[in-house]
VOMARMAR-400314 format. One record per residue (C-alpha): residue number from 1; x, y, z. Coordinates in Angstrom, 2 decimals. Layout:
! VOMARMAR-400314
r seq:NUM; u:X; v:Y; w:Z
...
END
This chain:
! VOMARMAR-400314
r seq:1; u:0.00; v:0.00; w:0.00
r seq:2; u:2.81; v:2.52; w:0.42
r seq:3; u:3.37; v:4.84; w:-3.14
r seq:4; u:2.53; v:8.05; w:-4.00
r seq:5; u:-0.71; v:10.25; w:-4.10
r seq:6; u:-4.02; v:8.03; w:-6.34
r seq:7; u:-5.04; v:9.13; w:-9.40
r seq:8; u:-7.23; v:6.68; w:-10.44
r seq:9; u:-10.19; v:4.58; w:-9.28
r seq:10; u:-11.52; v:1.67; w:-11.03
r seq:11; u:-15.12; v:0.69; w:-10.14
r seq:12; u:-16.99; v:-2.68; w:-10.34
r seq:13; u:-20.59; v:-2.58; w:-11.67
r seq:14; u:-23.11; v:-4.89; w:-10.07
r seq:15; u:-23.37; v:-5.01; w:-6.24
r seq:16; u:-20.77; v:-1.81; w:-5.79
r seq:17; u:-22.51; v:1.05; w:-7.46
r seq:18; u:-26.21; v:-0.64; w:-8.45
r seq:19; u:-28.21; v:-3.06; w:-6.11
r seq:20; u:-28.05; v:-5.96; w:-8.89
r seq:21; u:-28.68; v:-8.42; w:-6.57
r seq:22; u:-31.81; v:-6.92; w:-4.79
r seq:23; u:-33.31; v:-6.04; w:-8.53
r seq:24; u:-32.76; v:-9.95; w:-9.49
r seq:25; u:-34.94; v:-10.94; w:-6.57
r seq:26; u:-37.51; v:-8.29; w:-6.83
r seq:27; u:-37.31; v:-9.79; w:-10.79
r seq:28; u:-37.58; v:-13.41; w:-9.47
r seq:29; u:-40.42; v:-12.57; w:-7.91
r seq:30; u:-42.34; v:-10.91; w:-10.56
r seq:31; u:-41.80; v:-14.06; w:-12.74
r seq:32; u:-43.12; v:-16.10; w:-10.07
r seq:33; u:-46.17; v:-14.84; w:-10.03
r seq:34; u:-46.09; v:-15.22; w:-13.50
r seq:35; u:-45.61; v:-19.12; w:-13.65
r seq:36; u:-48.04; v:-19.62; w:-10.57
r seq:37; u:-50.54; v:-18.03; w:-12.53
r seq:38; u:-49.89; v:-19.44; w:-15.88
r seq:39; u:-48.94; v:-23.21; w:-14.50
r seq:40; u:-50.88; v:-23.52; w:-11.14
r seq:41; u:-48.37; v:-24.61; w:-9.45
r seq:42; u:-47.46; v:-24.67; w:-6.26
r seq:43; u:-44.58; v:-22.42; w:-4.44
r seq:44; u:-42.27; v:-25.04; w:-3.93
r seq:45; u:-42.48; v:-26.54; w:-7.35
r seq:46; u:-42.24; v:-22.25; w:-8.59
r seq:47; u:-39.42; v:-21.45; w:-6.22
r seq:48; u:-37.29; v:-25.42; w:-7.58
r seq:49; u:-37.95; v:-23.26; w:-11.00
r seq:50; u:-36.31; v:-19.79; w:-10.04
r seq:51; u:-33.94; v:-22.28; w:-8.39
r seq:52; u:-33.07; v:-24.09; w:-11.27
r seq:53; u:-32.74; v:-20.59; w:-13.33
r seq:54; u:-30.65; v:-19.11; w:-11.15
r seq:55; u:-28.10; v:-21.78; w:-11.49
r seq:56; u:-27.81; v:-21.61; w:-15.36
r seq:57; u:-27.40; v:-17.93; w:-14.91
r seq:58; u:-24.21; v:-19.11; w:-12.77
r seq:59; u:-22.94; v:-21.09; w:-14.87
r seq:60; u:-23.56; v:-18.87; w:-18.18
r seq:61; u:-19.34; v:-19.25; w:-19.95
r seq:62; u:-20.94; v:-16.48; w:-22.24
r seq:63; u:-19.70; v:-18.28; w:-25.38
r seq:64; u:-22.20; v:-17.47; w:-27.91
r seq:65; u:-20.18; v:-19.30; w:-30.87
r seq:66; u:-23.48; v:-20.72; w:-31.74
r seq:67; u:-25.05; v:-17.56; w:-33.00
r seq:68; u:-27.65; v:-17.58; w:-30.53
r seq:69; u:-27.93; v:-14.27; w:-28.53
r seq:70; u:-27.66; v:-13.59; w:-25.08
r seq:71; u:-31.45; v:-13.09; w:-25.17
r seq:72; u:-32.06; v:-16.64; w:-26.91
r seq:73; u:-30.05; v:-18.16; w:-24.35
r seq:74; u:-31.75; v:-17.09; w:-21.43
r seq:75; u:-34.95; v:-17.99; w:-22.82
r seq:76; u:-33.38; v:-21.18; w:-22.72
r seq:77; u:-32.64; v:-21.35; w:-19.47
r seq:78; u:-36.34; v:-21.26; w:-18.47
r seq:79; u:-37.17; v:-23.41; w:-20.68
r seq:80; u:-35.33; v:-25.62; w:-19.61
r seq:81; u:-35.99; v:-25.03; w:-15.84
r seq:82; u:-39.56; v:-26.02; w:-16.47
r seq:83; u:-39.24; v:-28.84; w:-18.16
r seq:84; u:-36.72; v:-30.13; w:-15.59
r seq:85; u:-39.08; v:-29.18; w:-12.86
r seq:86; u:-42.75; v:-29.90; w:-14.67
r seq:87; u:-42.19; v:-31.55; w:-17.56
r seq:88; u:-43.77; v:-30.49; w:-20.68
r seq:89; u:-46.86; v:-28.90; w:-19.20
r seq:90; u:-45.79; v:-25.38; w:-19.99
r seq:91; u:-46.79; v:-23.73; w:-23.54
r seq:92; u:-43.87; v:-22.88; w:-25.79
r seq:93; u:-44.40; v:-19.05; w:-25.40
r seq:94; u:-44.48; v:-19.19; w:-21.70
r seq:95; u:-40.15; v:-19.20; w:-21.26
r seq:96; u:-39.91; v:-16.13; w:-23.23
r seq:97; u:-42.59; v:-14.49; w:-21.72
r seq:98; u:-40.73; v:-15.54; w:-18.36
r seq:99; u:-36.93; v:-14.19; w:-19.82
r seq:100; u:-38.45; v:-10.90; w:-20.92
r seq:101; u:-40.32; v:-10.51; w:-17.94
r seq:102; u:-37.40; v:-10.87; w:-15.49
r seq:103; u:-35.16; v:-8.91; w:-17.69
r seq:104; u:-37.08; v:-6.12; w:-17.98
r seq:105; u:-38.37; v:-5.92; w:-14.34
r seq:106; u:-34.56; v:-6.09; w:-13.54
r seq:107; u:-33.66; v:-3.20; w:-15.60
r seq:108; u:-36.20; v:-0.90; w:-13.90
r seq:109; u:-35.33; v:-1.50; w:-10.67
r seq:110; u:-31.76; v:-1.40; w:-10.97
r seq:111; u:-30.82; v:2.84; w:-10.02
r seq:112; u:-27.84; v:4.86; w:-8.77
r seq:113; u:-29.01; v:6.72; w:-5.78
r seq:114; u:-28.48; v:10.26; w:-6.02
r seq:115; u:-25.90; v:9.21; w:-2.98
r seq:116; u:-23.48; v:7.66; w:-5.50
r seq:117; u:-24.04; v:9.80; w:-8.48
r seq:118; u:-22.77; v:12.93; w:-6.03
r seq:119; u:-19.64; v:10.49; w:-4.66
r seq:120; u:-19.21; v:9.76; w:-8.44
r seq:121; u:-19.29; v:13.20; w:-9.12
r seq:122; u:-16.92; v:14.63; w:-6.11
r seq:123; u:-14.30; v:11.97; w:-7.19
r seq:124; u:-14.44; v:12.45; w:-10.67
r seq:125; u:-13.23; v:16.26; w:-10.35
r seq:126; u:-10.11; v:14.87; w:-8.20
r seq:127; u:-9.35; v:11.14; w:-9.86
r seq:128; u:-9.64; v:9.79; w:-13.01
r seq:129; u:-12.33; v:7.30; w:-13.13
r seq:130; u:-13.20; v:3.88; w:-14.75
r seq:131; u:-15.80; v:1.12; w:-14.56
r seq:132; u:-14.87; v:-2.41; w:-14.98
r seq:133; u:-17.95; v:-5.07; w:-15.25
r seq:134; u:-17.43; v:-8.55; w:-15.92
r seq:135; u:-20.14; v:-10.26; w:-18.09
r seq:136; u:-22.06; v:-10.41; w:-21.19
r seq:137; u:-21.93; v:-7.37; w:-23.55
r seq:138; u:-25.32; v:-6.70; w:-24.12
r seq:139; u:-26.51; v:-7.65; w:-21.08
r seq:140; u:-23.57; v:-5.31; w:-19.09
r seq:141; u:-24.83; v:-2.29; w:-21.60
r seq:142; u:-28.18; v:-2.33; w:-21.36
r seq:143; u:-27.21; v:-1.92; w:-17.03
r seq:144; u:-25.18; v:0.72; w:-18.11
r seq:145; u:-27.87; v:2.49; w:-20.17
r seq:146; u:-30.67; v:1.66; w:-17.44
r seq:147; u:-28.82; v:3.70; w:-15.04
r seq:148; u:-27.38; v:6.53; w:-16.80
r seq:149; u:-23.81; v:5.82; w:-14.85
r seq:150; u:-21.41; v:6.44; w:-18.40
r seq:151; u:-21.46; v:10.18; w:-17.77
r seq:152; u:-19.49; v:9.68; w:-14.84
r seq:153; u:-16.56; v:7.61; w:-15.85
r seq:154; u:-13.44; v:8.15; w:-17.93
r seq:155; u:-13.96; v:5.32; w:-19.92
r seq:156; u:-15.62; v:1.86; w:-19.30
r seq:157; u:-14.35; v:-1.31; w:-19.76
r seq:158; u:-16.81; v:-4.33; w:-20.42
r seq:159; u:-15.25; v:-7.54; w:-20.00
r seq:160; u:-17.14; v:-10.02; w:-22.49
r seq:161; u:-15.72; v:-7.48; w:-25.04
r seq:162; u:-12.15; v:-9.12; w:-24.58
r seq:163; u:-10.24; v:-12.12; w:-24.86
r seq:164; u:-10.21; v:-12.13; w:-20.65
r seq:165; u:-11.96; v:-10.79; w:-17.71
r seq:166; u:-11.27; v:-10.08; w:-14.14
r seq:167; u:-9.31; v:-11.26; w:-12.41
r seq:168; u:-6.90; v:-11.38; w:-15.63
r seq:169; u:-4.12; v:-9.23; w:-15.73
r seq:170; u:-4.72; v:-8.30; w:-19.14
r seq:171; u:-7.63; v:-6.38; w:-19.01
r seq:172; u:-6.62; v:-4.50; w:-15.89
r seq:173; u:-3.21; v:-3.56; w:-18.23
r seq:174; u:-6.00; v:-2.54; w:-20.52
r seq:175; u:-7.47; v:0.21; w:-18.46
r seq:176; u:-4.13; v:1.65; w:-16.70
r seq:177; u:-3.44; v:2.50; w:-20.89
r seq:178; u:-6.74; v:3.81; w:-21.17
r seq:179; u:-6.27; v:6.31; w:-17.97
r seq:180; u:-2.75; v:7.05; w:-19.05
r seq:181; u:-1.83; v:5.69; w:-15.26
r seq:182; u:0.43; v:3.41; w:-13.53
r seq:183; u:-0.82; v:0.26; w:-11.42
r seq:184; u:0.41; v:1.95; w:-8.54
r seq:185; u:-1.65; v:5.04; w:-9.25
r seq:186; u:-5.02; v:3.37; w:-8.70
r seq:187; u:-7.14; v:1.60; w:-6.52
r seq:188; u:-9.70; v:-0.88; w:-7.19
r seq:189; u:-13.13; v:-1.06; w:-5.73
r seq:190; u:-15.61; v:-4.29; w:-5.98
r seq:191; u:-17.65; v:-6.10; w:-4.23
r seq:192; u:-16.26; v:-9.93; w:-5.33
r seq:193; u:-12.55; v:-11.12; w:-3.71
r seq:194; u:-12.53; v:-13.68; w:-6.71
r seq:195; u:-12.50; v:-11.10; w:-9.27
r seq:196; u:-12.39; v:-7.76; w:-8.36
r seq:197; u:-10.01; v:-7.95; w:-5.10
r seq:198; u:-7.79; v:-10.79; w:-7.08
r seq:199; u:-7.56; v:-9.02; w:-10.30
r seq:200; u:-6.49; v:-5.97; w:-8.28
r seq:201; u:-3.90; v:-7.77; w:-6.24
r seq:202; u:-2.68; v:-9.70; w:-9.48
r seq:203; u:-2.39; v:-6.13; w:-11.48
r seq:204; u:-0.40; v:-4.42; w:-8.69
r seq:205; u:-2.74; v:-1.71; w:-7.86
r seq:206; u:-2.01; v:0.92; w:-4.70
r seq:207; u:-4.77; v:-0.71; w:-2.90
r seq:208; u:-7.74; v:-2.73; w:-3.71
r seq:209; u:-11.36; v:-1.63; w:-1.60
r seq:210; u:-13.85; v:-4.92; w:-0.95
r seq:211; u:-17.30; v:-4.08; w:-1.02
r seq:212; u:-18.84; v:-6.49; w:1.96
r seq:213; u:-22.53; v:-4.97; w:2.63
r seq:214; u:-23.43; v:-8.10; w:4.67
r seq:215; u:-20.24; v:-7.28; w:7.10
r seq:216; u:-18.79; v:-11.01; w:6.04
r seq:217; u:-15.13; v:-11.78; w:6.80
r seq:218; u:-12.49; v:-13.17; w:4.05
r seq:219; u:-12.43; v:-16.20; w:4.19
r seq:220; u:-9.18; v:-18.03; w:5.17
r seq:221; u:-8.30; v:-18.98; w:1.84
r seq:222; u:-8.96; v:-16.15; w:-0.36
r seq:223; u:-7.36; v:-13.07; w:-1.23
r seq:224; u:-7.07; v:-10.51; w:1.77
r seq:225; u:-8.51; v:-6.76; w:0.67
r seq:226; u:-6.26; v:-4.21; w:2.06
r seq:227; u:-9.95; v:-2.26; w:3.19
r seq:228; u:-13.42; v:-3.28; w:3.71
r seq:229; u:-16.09; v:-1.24; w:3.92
r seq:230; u:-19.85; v:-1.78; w:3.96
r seq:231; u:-20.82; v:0.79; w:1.39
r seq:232; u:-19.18; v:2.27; w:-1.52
r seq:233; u:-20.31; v:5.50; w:0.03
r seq:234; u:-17.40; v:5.30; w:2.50
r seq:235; u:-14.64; v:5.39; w:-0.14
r seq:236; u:-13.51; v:8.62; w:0.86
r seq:237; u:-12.55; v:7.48; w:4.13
r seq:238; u:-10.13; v:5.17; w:2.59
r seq:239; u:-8.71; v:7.85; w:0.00
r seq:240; u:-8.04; v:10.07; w:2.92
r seq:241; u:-5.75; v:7.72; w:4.27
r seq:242; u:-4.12; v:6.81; w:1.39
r seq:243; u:-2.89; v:10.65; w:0.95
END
């Protein structure tokens, strides 16, 4: 942690600046409603569905060599979470009316709270800034366009667009060229120790900043943070003391 003065911040996306994780629930619930009505089902046999969806999302590798889209895919995934879970009593419509239902619902709730877009703000006029989101293309764009958060960075770095993603070294060599910065010159703030804290640590940055709004502790085996704080909102704390 010792160096000179930070110049620039990189930010993770989902669970740092925008509450993806509480918009995919309020979305999972939406679309359960949606299959209770449509299947009469019970809610354990819904919830073994939103289960069963959730997973493929987890295991998405994002390879779309196929020339299916991102969209096509996920309409997939319910499919084939009903049929896993029911059988072939759904319609053939009903999946895609499921995907575009929880997509959409998870696009309007996602927001940057007027909280962050004035931190975003304040920093921007001392640090250069930069988002860097793992995932998907599309899928990481249309966040970016639901919350109207490009105005505040730099430059943005979307990792399906490369060969490799956090916690690669590569892409984190990407944005220090983008900012015109050394390693040493930033800090990197995210809310996963697997990608965000790793890549960090792996790229050399001043310090990296773990995002923990449940107040967890590392784990023994992973990568130790050199700060933890509950919000995002406390990052000037840390800058303070990295003067």
């Amino acid at each position: 942690m010792d160096g000179g003065a930070v110049k620039a911040i990189l930010f993770d996306l989902d669970n740092t600046l925008i509450e993806t994780s509480r918009a995919g629930e309020v979305a999972i619930q939406k679309t359960s409603e949606l299959l209770k009505t449509s299947l009469a089902l019970d809610d354990v046999t819904i919830s073994s569905i939103c289960d069963k969806f959730k997973q493929k999302l987890l295991q998405e590798s994002f390879d779309l060599s196929d020339g299916r889209s991102i969209d096509e895919v996920r309409v997939g995934h319910w499919e084939k979470s009903i049929q896993e879970t029911v059988g072939s009593r759904s319609t053939p419509s009903l999946a895609g009316q499921c995907y575009y239902l929880w997509k959409n619902t998870r696009l309007e709730v996602l927001s940057l709270s007027p909280e962050i877009c004035n931190l975003l703000r304040q920093l921007r006029s001392r640090y250069k800034l930069l988002l860097l989101t793992n995932g998907e293309t599309q899928t990481q764009r249309q966040k970016v366009e639901a919350v109207g958060c490009e105005e505040f960075f730099d430059a943005m770095v979307i990792g399906g667009e490369h060969a490799e993603q956090k916690p690669f070294l590569s892409i984190f060599t990407l944005c220090f060229k983008m900012l015109e910065v050394e390693a040493q010159d930033c800090i990197m703030v995210g809310d996963s120790l697997d990608t965000d804290i790793q890549g960090g640590f792996n790229a050399g940055v001043r310090a990296t900043v773990w995002i923990s709004s449940t107040g967890d502790s590392v784990p023994d085996a992973s990568v130790k943070p050199d700060y933890t704080i509950p919000t995002v909102l406390d990052l000037p704390d840390i800058l303070a003391q990295l003067k």
